[in-house]
N, C-alpha and C positions, 0 to 999 in steps of 0.2 A: 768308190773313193770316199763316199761320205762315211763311210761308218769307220776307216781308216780316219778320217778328219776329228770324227766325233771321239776317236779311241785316244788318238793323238792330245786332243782337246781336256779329256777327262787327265790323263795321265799328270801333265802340265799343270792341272790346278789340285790333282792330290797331295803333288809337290810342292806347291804352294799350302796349302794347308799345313802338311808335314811342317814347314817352316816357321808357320803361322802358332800351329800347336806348341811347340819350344817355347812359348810365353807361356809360366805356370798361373798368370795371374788372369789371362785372358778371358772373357766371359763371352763376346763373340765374337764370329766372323760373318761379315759381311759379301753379297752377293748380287750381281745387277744383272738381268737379261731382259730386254722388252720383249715379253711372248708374245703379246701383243697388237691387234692394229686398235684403229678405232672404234672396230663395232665387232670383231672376229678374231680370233685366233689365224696365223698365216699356215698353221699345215690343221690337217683335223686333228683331234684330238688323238685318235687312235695313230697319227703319224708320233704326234707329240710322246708317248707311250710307248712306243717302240726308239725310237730315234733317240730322243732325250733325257727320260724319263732316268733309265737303267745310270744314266751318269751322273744325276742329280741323285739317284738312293747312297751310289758307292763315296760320293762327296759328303753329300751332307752326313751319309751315314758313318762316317768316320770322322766329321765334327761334333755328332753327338754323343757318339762313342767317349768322346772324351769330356763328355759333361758342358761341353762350352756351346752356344744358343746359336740355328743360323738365320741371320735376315738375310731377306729376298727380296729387291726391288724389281716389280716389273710396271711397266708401262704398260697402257692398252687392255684389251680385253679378254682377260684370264679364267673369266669364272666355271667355265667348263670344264680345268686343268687344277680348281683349288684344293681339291680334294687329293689329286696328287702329289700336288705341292708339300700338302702337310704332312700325309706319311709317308712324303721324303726324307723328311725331319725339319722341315722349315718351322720354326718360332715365332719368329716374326715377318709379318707380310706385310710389302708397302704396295699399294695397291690403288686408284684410280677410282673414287665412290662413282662419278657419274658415268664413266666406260661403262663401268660394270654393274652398276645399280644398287642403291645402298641395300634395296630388299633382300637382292641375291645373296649379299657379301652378310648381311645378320646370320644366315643358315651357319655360316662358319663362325661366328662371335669368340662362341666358348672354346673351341678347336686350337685358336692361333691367336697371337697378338694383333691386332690392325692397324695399321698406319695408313690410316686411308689422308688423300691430300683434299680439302677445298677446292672446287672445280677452278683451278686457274686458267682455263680454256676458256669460257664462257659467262660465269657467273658473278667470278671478282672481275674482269674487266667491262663486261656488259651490265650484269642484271644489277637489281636495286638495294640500298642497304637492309631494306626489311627481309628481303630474297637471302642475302647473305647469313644474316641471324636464323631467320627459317631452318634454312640447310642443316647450320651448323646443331641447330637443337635437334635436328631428328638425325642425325651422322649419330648426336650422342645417344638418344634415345633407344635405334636400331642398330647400337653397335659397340656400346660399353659394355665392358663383363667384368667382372672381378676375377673370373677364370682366367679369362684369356687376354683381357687389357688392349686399351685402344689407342693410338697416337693422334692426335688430328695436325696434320702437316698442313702449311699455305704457304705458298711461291709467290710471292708479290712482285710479278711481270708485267714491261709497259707493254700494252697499254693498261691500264688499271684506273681505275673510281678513287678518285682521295676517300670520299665517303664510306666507300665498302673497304677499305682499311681499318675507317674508325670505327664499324660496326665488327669487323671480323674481331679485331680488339675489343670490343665492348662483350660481344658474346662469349669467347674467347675463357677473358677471366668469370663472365658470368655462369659457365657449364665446367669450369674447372672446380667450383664447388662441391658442383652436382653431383661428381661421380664419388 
């Protein structure tokens, strides 16, 4: 029954694209799934590749066909799956630095765009302003490209630091320079 699910699933959002594509001016289309948990992927990888994979290539691969870029937001931790991600045709990855670990996610820099978020789990509501600027300078450092381009996303959730606001701002416009 799942793979009727999964067939069912793919079908539903090619038609959706179909519909999507009818905009000649479109540049993307956007995509959510949290692959995710918080330290693991929920099936292994090689389920992930059998199961999922094949209807992320026929999707995406049919929005790239037509020239227009696809973003992927996932939640949680993907880095096992990034690699297939990308020669799904995914463009742009919104993706989770501290899940996944900025180091890990550098390997793919040039590959994909990043839109990695500032840890709003733990960092902006607990840690320090200096912690926050920290972050943010090596997010850029281990993750800007001129190839592949980097987003840096922040969710400002209560509970949250007034301070690590004013720092996430300070740093913010300070490494906007930089790249």
């Amino acid at each position: 029954q799942i793979y009727e699910l999964i067939e069912r699933l793919t079908r539903y959002n090619l038609k959706l694209v179909d519909r999507l594509l009818k905009f000649k001016s479109l540049h993307m289309i956007c995509f959510g799934d949290d692959l995710g948990t918080q330290h693991r992927l929920p099936v292994s990888p090689r389920v992930f590749r059998e199961l999922i994979l094949p209807s992320y290539r026929k999707i995406f691969g049919k929005v790239r066909a037509n020239n227009v870029h696809v973003y992927l937001h996932s939640d949680g931790h993907i880095v096992e799956i990034m690699n297939d991600l990308i020669e799904s045709g995914v463009s742009v990855l919104n993706v989770e630095g501290s899940v996944n670990g900025l180091e890990n996610l550098a390997e793919f820099k040039s590959r994909v765009c990043m839109d990695v978020y500032v840890d709003p789990q733990h960092l902006l509501p607990f840690g320090m302003p200096s912690e926050v600027r920290d972050y943010v300078r090596r997010l850029v450092d281990l993750l800007s490209s001129k190839r592949g381009g980097l987003i840096i996303r922040a969710e400002l959730n209560v509970p949250i630091r007034l301070e690590n606001v004013e720092a996430l701002c300070q740093v913010m416009e300070e490494v906007m320079w930089l790249t």
